[in-house]
GUMIVEX-788663 format. One record per residue (C-alpha): residue number from 1; residue in one letter; x negated, y negated, z. Coordinates in pm, 1 decimal. Each point is the difference from the previous one (the first is absolute). Example, Ala and Ser with C-alpha at 12.3 -4.5 7.8 and 13.67 -1.06 7.14 Angstrom:
<pts>
{1 'A' {-1230.0 450.0 780.0}}
{2 'S' {-137.0 -344.0 -66.0}}
</pts>
This chain:
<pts>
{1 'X' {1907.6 671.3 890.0}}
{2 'X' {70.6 -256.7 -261.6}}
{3 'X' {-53.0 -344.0 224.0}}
{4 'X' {29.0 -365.5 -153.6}}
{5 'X' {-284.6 -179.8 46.5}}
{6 'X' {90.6 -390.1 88.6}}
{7 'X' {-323.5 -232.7 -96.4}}
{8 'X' {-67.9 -308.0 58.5}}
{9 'X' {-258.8 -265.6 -127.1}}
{10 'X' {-231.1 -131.1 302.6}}
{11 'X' {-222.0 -302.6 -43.1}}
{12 'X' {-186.2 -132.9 -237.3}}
{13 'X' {-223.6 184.9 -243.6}}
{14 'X' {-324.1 -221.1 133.5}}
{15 'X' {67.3 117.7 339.6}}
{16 'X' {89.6 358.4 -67.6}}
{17 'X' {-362.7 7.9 -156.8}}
{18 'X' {-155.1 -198.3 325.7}}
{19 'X' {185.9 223.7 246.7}}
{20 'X' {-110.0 313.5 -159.9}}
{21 'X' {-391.2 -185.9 -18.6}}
{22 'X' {9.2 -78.3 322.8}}
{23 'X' {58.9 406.9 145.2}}
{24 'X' {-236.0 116.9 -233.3}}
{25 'X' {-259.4 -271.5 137.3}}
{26 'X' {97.0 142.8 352.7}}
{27 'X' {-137.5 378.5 -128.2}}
{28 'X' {-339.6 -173.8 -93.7}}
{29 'X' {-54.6 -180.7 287.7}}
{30 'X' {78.8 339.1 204.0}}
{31 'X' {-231.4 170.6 -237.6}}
{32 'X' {-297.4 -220.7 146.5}}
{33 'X' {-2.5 -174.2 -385.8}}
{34 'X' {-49.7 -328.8 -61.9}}
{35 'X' {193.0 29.9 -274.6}}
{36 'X' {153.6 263.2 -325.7}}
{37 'X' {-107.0 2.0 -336.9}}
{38 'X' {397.1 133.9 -127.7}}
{39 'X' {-18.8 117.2 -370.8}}
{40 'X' {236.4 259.4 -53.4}}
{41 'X' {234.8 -193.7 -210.7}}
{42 'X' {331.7 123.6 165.7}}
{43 'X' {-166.6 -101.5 349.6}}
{44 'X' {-109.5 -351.0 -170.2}}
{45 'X' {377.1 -50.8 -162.1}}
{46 'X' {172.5 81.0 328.2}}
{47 'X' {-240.3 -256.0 168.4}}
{48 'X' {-0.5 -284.8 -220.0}}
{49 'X' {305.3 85.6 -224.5}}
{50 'X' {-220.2 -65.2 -319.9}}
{51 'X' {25.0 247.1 -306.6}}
{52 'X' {-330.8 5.4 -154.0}}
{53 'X' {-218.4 261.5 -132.6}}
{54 'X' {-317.4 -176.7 167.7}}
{55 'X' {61.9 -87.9 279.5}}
{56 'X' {-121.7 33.4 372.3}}
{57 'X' {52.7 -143.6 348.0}}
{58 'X' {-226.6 -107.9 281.0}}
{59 'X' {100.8 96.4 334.4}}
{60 'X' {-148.6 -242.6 286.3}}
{61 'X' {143.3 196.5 334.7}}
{62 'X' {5.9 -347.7 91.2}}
{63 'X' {49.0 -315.5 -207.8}}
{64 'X' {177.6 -2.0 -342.0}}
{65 'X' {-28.1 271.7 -280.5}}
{66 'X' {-112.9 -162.4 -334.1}}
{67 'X' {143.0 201.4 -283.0}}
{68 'X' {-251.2 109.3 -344.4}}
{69 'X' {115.0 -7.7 -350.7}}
{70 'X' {-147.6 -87.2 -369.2}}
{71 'X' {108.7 -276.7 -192.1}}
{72 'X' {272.4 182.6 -192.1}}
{73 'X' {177.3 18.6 296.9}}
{74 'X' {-57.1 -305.5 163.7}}
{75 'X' {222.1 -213.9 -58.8}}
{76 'X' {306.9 284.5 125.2}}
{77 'X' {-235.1 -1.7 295.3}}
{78 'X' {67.0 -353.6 59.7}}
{79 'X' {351.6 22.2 -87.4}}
{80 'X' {77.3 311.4 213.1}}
{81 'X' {-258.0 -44.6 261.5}}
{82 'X' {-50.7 -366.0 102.5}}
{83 'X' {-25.1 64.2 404.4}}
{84 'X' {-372.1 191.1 -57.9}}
{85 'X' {-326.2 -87.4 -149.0}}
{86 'X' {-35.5 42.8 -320.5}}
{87 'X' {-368.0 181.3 -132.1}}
{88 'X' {-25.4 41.8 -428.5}}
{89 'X' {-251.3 266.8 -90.5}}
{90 'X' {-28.5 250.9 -204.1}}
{91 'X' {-167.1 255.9 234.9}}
{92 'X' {191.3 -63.8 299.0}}
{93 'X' {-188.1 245.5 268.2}}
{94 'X' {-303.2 -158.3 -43.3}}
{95 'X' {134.6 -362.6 23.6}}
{96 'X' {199.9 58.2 311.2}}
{97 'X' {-296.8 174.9 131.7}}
{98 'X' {-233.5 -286.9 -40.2}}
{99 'X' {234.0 -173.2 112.4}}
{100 'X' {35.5 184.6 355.4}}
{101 'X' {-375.7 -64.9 -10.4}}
{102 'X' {79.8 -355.9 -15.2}}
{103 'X' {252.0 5.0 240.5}}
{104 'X' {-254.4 189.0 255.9}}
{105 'X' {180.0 333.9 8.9}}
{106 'X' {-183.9 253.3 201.4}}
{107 'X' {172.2 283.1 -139.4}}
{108 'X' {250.3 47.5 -234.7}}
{109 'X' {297.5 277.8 -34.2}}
{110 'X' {20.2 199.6 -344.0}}
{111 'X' {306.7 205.4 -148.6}}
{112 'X' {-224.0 312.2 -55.9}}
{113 'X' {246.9 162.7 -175.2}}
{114 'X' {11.8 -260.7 -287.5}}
{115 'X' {-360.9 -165.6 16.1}}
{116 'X' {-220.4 275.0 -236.2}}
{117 'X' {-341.5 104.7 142.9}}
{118 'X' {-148.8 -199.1 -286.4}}
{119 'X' {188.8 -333.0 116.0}}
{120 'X' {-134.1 70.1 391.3}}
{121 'X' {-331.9 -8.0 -111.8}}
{122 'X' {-12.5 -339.1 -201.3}}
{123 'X' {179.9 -116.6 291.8}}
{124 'X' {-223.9 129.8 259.3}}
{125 'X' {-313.6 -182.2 -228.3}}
{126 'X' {78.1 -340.9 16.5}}
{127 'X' {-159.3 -219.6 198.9}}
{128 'X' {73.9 -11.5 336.0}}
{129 'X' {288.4 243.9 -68.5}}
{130 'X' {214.0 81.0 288.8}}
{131 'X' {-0.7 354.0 196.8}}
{132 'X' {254.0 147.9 -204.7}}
{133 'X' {263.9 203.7 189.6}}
{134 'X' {310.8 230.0 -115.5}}
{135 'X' {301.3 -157.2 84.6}}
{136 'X' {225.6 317.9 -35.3}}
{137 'X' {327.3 -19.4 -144.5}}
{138 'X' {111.8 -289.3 216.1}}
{139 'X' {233.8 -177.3 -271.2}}
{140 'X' {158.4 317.3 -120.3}}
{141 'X' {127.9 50.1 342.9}}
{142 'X' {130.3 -321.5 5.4}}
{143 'X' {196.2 91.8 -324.9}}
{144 'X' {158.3 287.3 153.6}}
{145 'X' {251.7 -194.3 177.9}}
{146 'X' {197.4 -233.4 -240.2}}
{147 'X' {156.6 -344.8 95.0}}
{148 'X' {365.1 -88.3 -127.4}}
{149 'X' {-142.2 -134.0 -332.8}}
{150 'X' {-204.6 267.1 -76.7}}
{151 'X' {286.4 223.3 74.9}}
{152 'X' {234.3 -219.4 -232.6}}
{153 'X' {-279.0 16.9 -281.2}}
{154 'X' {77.0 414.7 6.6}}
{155 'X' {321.9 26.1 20.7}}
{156 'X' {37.8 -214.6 -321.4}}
{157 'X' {-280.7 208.8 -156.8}}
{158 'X' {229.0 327.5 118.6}}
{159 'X' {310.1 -173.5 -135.3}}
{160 'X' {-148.9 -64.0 -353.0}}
{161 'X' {-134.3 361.2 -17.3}}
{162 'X' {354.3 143.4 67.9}}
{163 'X' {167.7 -210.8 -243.4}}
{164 'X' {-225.7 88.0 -270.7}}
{165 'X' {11.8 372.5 109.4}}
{166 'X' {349.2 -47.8 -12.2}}
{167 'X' {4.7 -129.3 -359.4}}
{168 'X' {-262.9 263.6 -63.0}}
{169 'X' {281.9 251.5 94.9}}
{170 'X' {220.5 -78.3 -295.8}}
{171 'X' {-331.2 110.8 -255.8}}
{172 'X' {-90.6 309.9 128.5}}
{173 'X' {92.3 244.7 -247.1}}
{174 'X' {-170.3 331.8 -134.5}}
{175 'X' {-202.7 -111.4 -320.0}}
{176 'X' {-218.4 -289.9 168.3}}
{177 'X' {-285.7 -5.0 55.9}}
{178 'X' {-184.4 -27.0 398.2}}
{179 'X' {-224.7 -282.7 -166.4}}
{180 'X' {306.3 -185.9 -137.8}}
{181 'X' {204.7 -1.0 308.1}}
{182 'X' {-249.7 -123.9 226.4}}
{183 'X' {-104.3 -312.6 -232.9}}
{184 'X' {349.1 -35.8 -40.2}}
{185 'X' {47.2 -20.8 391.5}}
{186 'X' {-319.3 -233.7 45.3}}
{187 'X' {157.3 -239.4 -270.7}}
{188 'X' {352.3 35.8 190.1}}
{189 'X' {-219.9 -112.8 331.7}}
{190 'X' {-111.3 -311.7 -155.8}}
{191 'X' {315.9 -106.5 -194.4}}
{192 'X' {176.6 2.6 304.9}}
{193 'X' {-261.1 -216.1 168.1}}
{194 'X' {-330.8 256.2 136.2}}
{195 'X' {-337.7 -125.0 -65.5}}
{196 'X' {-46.3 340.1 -110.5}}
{197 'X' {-1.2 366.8 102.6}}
{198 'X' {-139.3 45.4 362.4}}
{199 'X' {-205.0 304.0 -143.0}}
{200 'X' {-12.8 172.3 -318.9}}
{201 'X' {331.4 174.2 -48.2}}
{202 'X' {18.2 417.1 10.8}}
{203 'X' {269.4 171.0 -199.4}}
{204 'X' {-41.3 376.5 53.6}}
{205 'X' {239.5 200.5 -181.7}}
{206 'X' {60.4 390.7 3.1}}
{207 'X' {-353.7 174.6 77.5}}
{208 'X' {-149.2 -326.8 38.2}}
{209 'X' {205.6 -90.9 314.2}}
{210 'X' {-255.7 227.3 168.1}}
{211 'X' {-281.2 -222.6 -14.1}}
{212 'X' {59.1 -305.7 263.2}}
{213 'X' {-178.5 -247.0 -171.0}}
{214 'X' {7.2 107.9 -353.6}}
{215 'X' {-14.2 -268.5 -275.5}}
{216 'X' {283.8 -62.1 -274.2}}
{217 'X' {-52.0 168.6 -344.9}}
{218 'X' {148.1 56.2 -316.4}}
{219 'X' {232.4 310.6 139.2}}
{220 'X' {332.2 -2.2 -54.3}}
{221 'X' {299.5 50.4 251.8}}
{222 'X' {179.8 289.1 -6.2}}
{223 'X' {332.8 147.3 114.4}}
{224 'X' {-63.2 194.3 378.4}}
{225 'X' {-273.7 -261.3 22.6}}
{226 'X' {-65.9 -142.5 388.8}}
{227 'X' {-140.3 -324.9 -91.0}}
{228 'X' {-249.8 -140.4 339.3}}
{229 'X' {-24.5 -391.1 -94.5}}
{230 'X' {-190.8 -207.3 251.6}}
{231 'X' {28.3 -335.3 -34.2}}
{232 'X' {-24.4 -355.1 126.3}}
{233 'X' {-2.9 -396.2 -67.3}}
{234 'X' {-231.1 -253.8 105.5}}
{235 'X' {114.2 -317.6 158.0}}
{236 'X' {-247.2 -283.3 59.5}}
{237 'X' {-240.5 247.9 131.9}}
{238 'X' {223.5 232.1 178.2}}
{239 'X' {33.2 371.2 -110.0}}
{240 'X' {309.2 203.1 23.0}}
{241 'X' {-41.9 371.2 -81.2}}
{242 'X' {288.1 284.4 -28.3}}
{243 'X' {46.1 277.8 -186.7}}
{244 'X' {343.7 185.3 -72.5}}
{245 'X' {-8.9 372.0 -217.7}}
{246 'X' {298.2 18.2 -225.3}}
{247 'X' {135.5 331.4 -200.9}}
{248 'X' {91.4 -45.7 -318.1}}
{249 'X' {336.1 281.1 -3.5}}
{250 'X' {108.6 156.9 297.0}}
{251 'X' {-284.0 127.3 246.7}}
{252 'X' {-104.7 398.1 -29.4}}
{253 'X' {49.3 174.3 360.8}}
{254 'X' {-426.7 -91.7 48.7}}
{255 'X' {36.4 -329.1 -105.3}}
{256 'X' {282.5 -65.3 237.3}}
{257 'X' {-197.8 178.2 320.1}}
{258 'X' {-300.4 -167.9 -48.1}}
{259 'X' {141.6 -365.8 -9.7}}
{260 'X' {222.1 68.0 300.2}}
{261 'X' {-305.4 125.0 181.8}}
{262 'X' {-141.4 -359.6 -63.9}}
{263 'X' {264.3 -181.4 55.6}}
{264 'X' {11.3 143.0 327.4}}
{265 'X' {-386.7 -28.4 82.7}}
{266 'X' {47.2 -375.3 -96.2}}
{267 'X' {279.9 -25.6 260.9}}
{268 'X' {-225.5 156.1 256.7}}
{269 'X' {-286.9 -232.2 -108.4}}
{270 'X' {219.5 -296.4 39.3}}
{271 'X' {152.9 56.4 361.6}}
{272 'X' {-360.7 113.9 89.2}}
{273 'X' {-87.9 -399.9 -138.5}}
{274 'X' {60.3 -179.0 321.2}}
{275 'X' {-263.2 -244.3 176.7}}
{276 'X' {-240.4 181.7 217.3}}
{277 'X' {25.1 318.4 -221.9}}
{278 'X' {-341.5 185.4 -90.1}}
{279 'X' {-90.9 -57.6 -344.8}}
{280 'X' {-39.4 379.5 -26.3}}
{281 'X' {309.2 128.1 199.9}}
{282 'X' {183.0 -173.7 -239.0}}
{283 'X' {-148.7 159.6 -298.6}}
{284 'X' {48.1 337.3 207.6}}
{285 'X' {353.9 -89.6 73.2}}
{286 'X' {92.8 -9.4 -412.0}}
{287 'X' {-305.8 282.6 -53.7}}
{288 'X' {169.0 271.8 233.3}}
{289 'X' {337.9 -9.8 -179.2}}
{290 'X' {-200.2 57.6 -335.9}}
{291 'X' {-239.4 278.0 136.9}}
{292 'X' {332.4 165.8 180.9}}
{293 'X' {126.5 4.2 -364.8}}
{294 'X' {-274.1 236.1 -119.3}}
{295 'X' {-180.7 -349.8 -226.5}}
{296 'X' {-240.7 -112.6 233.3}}
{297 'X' {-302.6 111.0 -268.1}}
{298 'X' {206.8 -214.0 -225.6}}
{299 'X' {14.5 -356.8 189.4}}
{300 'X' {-361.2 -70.4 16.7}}
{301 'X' {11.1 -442.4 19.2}}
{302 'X' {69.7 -174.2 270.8}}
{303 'X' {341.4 -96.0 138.4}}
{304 'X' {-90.2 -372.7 -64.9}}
{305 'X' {-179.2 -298.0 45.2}}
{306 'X' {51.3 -383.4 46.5}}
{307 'X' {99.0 -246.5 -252.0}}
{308 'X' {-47.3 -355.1 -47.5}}
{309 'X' {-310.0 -262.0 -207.0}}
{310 'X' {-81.6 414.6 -89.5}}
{311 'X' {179.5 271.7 -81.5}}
{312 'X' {-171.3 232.9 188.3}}
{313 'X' {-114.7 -150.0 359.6}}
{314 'X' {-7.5 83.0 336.2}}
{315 'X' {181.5 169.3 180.9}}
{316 'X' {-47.0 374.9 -175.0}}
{317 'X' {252.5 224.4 90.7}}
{318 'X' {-193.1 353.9 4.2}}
{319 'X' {-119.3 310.4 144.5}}
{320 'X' {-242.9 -52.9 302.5}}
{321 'X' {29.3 -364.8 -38.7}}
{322 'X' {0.3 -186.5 319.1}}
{323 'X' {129.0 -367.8 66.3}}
{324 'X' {333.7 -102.8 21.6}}
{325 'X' {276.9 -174.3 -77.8}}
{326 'X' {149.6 -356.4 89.4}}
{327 'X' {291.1 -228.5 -66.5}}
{328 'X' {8.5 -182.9 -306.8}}
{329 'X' {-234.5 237.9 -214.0}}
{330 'X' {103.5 85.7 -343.5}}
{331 'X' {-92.0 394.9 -102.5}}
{332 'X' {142.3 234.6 -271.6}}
{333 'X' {84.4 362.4 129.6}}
{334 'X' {7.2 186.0 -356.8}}
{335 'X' {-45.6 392.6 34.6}}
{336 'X' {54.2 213.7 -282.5}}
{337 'X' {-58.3 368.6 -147.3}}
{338 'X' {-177.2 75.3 -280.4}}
{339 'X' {39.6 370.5 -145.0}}
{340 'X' {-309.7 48.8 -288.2}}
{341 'X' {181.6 59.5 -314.4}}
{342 'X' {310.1 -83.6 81.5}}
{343 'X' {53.9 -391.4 127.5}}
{344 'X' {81.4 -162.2 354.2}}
{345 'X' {159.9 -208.3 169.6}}
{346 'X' {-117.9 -330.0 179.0}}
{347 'X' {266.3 -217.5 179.3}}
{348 'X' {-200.1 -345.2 121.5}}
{349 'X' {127.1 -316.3 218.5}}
{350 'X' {-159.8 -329.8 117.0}}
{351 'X' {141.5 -35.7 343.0}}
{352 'X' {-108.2 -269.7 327.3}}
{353 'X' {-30.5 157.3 336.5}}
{354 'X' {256.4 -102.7 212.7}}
{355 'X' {81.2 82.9 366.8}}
{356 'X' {339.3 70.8 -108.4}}
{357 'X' {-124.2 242.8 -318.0}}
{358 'X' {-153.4 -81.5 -277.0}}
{359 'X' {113.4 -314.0 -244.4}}
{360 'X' {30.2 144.8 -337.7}}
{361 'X' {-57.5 -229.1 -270.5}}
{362 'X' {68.9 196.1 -302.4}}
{363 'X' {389.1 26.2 -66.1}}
{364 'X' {22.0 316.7 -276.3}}
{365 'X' {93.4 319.0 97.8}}
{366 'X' {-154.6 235.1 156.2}}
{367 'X' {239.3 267.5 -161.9}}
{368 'X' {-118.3 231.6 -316.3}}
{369 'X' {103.9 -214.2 -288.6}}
{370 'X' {129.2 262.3 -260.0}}
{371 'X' {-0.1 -193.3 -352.4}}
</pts>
């Protein structure tokens, strides 16, 4: 199950940008848009490449895109962007909106799921304003798939979270603290060369293991403690997310059952993980080895979701959910069981979809670590 993944580097950054530009012009033109006001900053940062926390991109579904920032960012704009237009403002909707206007844009494409009611209207008041249009999550689906670079970008994000797990490891002890370990693994991320934690770190030890996304406090580890830490770095945008439970002394009988119940649903999940698999069948194929186990009122997340500019992106991995899978497309399959007063377990990989199985890209093991 565990598969190298071999990456390599592919073009040029400028192109990579203009390539991706170019397919996401081809979904507003076959939206009947004349062009896409893009403001979700993930969407705008895969598009342009800029890292801003202003900034916004027009679309044309034909013609070149001209890319919005303010003047603190600017000059990076320049810098990192020289191959689009270049518009300073400080209200950046507005200004590419007149600017469609300008341009004699009929009717502009919106990210609806970004752009707040309050934004539509000022939009839809200016003069002359444009028919304004959803554009649906166009972009996002573009994300889904990653290209070699992208794919390189998370596997060094993956590699830096397991080596600072790894050094994590040699800490654990009963006495800390949950708060203490997880700063201590955030500042491990970054010595070793993160931009910083993916997500704010959960250490959930003893009782607290039963609450999946509980928050680091002051209590202390204990011996007979399962300890649920999910984790990951962040590397030049790219999120890598995994989680591991340890046991600090040699498991109880319970402790032992319910981890090798996950560990088996996340087998399942991962052989389900296969391009043209049903988002939901293969949450149902980790689900039914959980629900067979007498827990299934005690795995109530999904099996996963995509990872990549976000942490949490398409494709979800879940009951019902419809879609599904391709090549190249990046998704965690993380079940777990969580017993109310007792603890849990979560075991969590970032894996690519591969004909051939999926590509794991986290290298510690899957195997109860018993400190």
């Amino acid at each position: 199950m565990r598969r190298p993944l071999l990456v390599t580097r592919v073009g040029s950054v400028a192109d990579i940008h203009a390539a991706r530009r170019a397919l996401a012009a081809q979904q507003v033109a076959a939206g009947g848009a004349d062009a896409a006001l893009i403001t979700s900053p993930p969407n705008v940062r895969y598009l342009s490449g800029l890292v801003s926390s202003n900034m916004a991109v027009l679309l044309p579904a034909g013609g070149p895109a001209v890319l919005g920032t303010d003047s603190r960012y600017a000059a990076a704009a320049e810098r990192d962007c020289p191959d689009v237009e270049l518009v300073v403002e400080r209200e950046l909707a507005p200004a590419l909106t007149r600017l469609a206007v300008e341009r004699g844009y009929q009717t502009l494409a919106f990210e609806a799921q970004h752009l707040t009611v309050e934004q539509h209207s000022a939009l839809a008041a200016q003069p002359g304003a444009p028919v304004l249009v959803p554009l649906g999550r166009v972009v996002e689906a573009l994300r889904m798939i990653k290209d070699q670079t992208e794919i390189s970008l998370l596997a060094t994000a993956c590699s830096l979270t397991d080596a600072a797990f790894g050094r994590l490891i040699e800490a654990i002890e009963p006495g800390r603290t949950e708060r203490e370990l997880a700063i201590l693994l955030e500042r491990t991320m970054v010595d070793l060369g993160a931009d910083g934690p993916a997500f704010d770190t959960i250490v959930a030890s003893g009782p607290h293991g039963a609450i999946p996304h509980h928050s680091p406090g002051g209590r202390r580890l204990e011996r007979g403690d399962l300890v649920v830490i999910d984790c990951g770095a962040r590397y030049r945008g790219y999120h890598a997310d995994m989680t591991r439970t340890v046991c600090l002394g040699p498991p109880e009988p319970w402790q032992r059952d319910i981890y090798d119940v996950v560990a088996a649903a996340q087998l399942a999940g991962l052989a389900a993980a296969r391009p043209g698999a049903v988002v939901g069948d293969v949450d149902a194929a980790a689900r039914s080895i959980i629900e067979a186990a007498g827990h299934g009122a005690h795995f109530g997340h999904g099996l996963g979701h995509g990872v990549g500019l976000e942490v949490h992106e398409a494709p979800m991995l879940g009951p019902g959910r419809t879609g599904k899978l391709q090549e190249l497309v990046p998704v965690t399959v993380e079940p777990g069981i969580y017993l109310p007063g007792k603890g849990g377990v979560r075991v969590e990989d970032t894996v690519v979809v591969r004909a051939a199985g999926p590509a794991t890209l986290i290298t510690t093991t899957r195997e109860l670590l018993v400190l």
